[in-house]
C-alpha beads as a LAMMPS data file, in Angstrom:
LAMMPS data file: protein, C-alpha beads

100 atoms
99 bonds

1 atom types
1 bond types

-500.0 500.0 xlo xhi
-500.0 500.0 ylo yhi
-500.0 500.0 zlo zhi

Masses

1 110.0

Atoms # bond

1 1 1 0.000 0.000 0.000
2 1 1 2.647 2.313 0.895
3 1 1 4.400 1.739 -2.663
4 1 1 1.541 2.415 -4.108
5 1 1 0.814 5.785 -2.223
6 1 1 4.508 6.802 -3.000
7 1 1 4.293 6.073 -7.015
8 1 1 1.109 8.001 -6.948
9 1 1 2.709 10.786 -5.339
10 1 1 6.421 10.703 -7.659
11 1 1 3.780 10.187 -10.654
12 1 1 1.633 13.332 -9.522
13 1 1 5.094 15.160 -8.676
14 1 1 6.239 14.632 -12.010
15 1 1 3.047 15.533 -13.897
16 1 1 2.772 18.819 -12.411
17 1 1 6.740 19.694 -12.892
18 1 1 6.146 18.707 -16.967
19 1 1 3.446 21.494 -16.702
20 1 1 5.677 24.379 -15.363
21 1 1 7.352 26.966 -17.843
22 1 1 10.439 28.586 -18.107
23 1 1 12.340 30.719 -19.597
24 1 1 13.202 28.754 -22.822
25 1 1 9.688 26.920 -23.038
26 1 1 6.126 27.218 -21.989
27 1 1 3.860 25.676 -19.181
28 1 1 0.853 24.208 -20.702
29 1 1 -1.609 26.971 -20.050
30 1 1 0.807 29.428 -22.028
31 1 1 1.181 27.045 -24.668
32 1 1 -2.612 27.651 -24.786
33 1 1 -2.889 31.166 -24.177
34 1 1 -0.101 31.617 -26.856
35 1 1 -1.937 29.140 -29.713
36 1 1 -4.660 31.385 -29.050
37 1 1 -3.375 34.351 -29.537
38 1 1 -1.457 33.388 -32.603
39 1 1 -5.092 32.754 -34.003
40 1 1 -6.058 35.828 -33.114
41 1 1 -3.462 37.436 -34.936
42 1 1 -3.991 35.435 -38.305
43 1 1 -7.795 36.149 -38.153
44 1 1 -7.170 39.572 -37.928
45 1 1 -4.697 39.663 -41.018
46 1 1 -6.803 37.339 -43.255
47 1 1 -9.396 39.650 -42.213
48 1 1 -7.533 42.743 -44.168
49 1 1 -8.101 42.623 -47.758
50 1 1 -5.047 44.404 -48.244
51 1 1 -2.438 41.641 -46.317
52 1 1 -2.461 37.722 -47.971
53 1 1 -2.702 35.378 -45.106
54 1 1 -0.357 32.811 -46.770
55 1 1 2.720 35.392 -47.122
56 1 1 2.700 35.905 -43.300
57 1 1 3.359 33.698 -41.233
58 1 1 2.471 33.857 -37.188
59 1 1 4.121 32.296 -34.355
60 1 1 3.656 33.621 -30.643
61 1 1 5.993 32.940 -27.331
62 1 1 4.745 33.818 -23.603
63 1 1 2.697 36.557 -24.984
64 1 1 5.460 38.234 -28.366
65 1 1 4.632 37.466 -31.234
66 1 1 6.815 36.889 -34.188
67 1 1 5.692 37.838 -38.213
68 1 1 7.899 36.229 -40.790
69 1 1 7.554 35.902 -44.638
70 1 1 7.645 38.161 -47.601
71 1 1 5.001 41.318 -48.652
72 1 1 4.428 43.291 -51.601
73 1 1 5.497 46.755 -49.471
74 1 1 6.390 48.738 -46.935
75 1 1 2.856 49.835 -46.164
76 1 1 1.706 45.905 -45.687
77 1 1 4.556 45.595 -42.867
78 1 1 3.214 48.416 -41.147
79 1 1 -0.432 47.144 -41.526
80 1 1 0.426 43.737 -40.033
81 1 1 2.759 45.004 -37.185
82 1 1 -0.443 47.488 -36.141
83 1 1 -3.038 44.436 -36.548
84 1 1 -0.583 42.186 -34.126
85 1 1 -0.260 45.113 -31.715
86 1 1 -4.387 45.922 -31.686
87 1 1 -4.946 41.732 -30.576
88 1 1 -5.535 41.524 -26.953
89 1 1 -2.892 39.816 -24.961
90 1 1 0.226 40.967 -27.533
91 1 1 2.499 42.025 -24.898
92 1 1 5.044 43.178 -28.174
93 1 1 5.749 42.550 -31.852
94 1 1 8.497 40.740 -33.503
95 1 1 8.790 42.059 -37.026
96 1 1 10.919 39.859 -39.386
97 1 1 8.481 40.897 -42.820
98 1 1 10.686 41.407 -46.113
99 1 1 9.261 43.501 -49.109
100 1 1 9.782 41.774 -51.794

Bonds

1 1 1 2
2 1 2 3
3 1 3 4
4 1 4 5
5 1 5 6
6 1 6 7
7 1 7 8
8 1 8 9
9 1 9 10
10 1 10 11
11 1 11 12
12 1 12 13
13 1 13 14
14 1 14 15
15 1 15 16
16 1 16 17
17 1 17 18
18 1 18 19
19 1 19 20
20 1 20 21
21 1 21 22
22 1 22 23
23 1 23 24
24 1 24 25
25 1 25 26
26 1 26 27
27 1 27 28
28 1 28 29
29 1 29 30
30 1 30 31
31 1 31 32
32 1 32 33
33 1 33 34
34 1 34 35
35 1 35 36
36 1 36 37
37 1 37 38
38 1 38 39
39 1 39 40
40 1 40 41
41 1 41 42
42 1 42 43
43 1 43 44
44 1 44 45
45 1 45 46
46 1 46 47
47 1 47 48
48 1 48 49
49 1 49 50
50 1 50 51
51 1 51 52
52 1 52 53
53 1 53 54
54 1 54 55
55 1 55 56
56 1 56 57
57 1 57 58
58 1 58 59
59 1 59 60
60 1 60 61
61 1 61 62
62 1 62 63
63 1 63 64
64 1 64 65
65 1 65 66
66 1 66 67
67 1 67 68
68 1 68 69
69 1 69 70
70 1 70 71
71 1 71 72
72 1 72 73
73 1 73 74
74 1 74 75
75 1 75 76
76 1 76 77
77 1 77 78
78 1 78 79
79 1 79 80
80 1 80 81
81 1 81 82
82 1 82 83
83 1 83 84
84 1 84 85
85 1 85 86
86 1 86 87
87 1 87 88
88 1 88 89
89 1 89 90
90 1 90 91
91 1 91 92
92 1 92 93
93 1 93 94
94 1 94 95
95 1 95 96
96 1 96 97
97 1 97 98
98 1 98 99
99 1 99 100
């Protein structure tokens, strides 16, 4: 009984440390908070008929988010860094665009 009682307990200890974040990764609610909030972002570009979804790619990281991928100007880089920054929950903006 007592082995039993002390598996439970390593197996409940280990469980809960698996779900903790750090600096270089992401507990599992942030992973969740963060897949949100990359949605977020890409609903509010493919929302803008003047940014194409598929040449901007989203990815998001304890609460920055990071735009990659090629544009037709200077004016769609701006447009996608200010539709990021409007999303609730951006904390900043990683802008890696190029204008093709």
């Amino acid at each position: 009984m007592k082995k039993i009682k002390l598996m439970s307990s390593l197996l409940l200890t280990l469980l809960i440390a698996a779900c903790a974040g750090g600096s270089t990764h992401e507990s599992t609610g942030e992973y969740l908070d963060d897949s949100v909030l990359t949605t977020k972002v890409k609903t509010s570009i493919l929302g803008d008929s003047r940014l194409k979804l598929l040449q901007i790619s989203v990815e998001s990281f304890k609460g920055v988010v990071q735009l990659s991928g090629f544009v037709d100007s200077a004016g769609a880089v701006t447009r996608a860094v200010e539709l990021a920054r409007k999303v609730k929950g951006v904390k900043s903006v990683n802008n890696s665009l190029i204008v093709k």
